[in-house]
C-alpha positions in Angstrom: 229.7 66.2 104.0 227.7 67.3 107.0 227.3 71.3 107.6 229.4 72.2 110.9 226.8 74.6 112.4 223.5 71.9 111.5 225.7 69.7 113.3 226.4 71.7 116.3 222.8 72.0 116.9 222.3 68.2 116.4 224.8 67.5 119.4 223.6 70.3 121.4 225.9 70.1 124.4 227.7 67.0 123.2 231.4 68.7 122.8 232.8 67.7 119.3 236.4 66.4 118.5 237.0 66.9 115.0 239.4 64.2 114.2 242.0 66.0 112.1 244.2 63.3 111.1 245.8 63.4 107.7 243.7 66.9 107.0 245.8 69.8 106.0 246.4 73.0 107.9 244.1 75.1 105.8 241.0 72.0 106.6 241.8 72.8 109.8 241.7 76.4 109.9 238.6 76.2 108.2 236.9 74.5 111.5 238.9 76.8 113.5 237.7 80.1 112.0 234.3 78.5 112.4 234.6 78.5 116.1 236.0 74.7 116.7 238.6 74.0 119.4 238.6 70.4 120.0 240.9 68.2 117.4 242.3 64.8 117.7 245.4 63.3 116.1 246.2 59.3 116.3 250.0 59.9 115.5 252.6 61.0 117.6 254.9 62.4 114.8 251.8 64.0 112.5 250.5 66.0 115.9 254.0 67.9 116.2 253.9 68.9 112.6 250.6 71.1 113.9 251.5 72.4 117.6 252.5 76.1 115.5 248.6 76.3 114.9 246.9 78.6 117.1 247.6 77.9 121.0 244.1 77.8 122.0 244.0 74.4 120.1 243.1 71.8 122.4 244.5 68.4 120.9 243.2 65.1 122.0 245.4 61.9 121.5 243.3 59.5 120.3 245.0 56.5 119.0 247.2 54.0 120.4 249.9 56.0 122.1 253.7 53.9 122.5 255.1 54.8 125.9 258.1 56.1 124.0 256.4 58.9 122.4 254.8 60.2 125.3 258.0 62.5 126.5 257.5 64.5 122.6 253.7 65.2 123.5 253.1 66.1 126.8 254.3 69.4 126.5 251.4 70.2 123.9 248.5 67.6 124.5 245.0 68.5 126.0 243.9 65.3 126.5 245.1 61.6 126.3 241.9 60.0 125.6 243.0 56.4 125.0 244.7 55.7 127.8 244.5 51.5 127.8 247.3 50.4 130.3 248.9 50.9 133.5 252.1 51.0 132.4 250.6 53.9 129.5 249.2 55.8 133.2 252.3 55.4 134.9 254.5 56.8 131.7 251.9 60.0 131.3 252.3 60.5 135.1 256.4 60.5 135.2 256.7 62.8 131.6 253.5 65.3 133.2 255.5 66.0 136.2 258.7 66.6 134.2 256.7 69.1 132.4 255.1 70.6 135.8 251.3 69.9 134.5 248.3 68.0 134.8 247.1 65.8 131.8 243.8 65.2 130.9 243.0 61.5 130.0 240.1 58.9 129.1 240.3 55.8 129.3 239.6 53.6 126.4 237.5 50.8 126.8 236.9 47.7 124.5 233.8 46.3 125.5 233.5 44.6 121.4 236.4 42.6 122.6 237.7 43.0 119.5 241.6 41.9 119.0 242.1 44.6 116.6 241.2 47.1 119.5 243.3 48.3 122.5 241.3 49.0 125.6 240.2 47.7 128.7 237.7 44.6 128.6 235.2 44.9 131.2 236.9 42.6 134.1 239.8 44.4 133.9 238.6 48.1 134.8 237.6 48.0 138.5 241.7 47.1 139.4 242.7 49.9 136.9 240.5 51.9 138.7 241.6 51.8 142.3 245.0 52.6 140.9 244.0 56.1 139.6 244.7 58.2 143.0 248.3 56.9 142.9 248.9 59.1 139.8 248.8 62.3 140.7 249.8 64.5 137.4 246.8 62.8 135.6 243.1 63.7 135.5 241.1 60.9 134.4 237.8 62.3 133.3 236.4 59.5 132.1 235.8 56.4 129.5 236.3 56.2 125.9 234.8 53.5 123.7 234.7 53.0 120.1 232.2 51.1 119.2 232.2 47.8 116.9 233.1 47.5 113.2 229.8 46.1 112.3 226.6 47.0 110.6 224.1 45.9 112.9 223.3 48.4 114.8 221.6 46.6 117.9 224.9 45.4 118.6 226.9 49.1 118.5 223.8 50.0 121.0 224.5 46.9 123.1 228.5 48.2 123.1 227.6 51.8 124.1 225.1 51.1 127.0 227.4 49.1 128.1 229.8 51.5 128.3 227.5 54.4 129.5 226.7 52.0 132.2 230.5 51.5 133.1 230.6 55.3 133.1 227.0 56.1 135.9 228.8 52.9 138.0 232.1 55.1 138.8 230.9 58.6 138.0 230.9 59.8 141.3 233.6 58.1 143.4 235.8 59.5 140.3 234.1 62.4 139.5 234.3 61.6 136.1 232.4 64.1 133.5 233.5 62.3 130.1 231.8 59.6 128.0 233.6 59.9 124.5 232.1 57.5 122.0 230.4 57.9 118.7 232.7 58.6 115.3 231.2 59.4 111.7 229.5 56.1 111.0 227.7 55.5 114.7 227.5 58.8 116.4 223.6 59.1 116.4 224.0 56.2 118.2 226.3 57.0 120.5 224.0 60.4 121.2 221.1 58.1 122.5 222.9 56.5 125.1 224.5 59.5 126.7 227.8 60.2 125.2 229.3 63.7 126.5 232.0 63.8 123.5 231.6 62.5 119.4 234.8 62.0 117.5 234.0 62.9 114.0 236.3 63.3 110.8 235.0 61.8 107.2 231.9 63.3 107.6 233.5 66.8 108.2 235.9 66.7 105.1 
């Protein structure tokens, strides 16, 4: 287990989302009392069992998210950082203006092309991303992109340029701030080519 505040100096201005899943209330607490704001929860039904935890929590969604169980999460959710279809956009959109707010969302990326992996594959992004400005009650702030389940680490590098490049080639036009990529096993990785968010969890508990 890493210490929180060595690893707050290691990101430096890198925001951290500490992925909370499965972790108990008081494991949270602990990283909340410590100053952390940032979690992230990959489960609909699991996130609503925490929303009586301190308000200033901001939860990221960071799994596959069903259209269906958008409506029950809106009302509480920060961010929707793997947003991977236009039919996903379109639901967040409808349940945000039920609710009278703005959501925050990423999209997720899956430059491994990996079947196991929702996302966006490379050809597919510029259409998604003329189609932002029609959505109105959504704030896309940038990409996510986990990187591939493999232990050569020339090609997670190869996944994660790629993305950052993705990101610089939009950044503007978009104004997009966000690069989230990097989780327990690759986030030093990540760090070198530019991510703006980590998502860390085993190495925290």
């Amino acid at each position: 287990m890493i210490n929180y505040e060595n690893l707050k100096q290691e990101l430096d201005n890198t925001n951290l989302v500490i992925v909370s899943k499965k972790r108990s209330i008081q494991q949270i607490m602990h990283y909340y009392d410590l100053g952390q704001r940032h979690f992230g929860e990959n489960r609909a039904q699991e996130l609503l069992t925490k929303i009586h935890l301190p308000n200033d929590i901001k939860w990221h969604f960071i799994g596959h998210l069903q259209t269906n169980k958008v409506k029950y999460i809106i009302p509480y959710i920060y961010s929707i950082d793997s947003i991977d279809s236009l039919e996903l956009l379109k639901t967040i959109d409808k349940q945000s203006l039920k609710n009278n707010k703005i959501t925050n969302g990423l999209i997720q990326l899956n430059l491994a092309n990996e079947d196991t992996k929702s996302g966006l594959k490379e050809n597919e992004i510029d259409d998604f991303m003329q189609k932002i400005p029609n959505y109105k009650n959504v704030k896309i702030n940038g990409f996510m992109c986990i990187g591939p389940h493999l232990d050569d680490e020339n090609k997670i590098d190869q996944v994660f340029n790629e993305a950052y490049e993705i990101f610089k080639k939009y950044a503007k036009e978009f104004n997009l701030t966000t690069l989230s990529m990097g989780m327990s096993n690759d986030y030093k990785i990540a760090l070198k080519n530019h991510s703006t968010e980590v998502r860390l969890g085993s190495i925290l508990f």
